[in-house]
N, C-alpha and C positions, 0 to 999 in steps of 0.2 A: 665398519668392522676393524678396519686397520688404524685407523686417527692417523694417515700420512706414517709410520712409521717405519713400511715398506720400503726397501733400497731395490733399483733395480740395477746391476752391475753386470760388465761385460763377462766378470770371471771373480772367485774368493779368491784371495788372499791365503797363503799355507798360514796356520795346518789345515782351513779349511780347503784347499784348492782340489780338493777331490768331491767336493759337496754341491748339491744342486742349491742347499739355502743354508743357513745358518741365523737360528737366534741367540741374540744376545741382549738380553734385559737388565737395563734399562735406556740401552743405546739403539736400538732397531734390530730390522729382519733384514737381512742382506739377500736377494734373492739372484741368478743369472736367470738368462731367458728362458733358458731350458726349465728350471725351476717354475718360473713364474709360469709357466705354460702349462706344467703337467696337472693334471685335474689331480684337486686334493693336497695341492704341495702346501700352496699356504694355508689351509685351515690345520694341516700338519704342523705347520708355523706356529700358529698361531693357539695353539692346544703348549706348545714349550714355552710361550711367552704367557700364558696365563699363569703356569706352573711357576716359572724362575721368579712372577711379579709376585705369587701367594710365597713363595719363600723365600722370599727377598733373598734371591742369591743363592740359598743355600743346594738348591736343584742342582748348582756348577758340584759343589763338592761333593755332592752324593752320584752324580754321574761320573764325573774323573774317578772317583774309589772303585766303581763298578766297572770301570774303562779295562784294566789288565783281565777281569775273568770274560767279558761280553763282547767288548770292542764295542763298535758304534751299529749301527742298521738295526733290523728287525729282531734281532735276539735279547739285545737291550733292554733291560725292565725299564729304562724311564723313556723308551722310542715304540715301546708296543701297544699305547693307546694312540698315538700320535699314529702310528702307522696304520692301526685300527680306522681310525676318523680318516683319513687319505683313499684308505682304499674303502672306505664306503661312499665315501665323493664319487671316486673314480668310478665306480659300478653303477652310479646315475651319468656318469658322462654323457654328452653329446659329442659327437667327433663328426669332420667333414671328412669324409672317405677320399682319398683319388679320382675313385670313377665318378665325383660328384652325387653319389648317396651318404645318405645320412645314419650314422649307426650310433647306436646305443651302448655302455660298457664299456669297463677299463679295455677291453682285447680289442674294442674298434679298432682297425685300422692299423693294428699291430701286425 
């Protein structure tokens, strides 16, 4: 799925230092562990590196243009299939509970 180009890093770098992952194509995914752990983060990942690779790039400038009316997260026209794909992952999640049960769905264990 990934060809190696998953970074796993203790923390991003500003401006990402508020972000669980960050892609950037055609250099890698930069992910923290938090990121890498939460069910659906990289196939969220990995839905913007399909994207940036079909438009060579151009995905950066049609995001930054849309950045002053949307900002970044779920409201984002080019972060709301990505967030789509995430939280359908997450809704098959397996989670180990605390009390050692096994639950199903994003809210496991939340």
């Amino acid at each position: 799925m990934n060809s190696g180009r998953i970074h796993i890093v203790s923390k991003l770098r500003w401006p990402f230092h508020h972000q669980a992952a960050v892609t950037l194509w055609p250099f890698g995914i930069w992910m923290t562990m938090r990121g890498y752990g939460r069910a659906g983060v990289v196939e969220h990942e990995e839905h913007h590196w399909k994207w940036q690779k079909r438009t060579l790039g151009l995905w950066y400038v049609a995001y930054l243009a849309l950045w002053p009316i949307y900002r970044g997260g779920r409201r984002h026209p080019l972060e709301r299939a990505a967030y789509a794909i995430q939280d359908a992952v997450a809704a098959k999640a397996v989670r180990l509970l605390p009390t050692g049960e096994i639950s199903w769905g994003s809210k496991a264990g939340a």
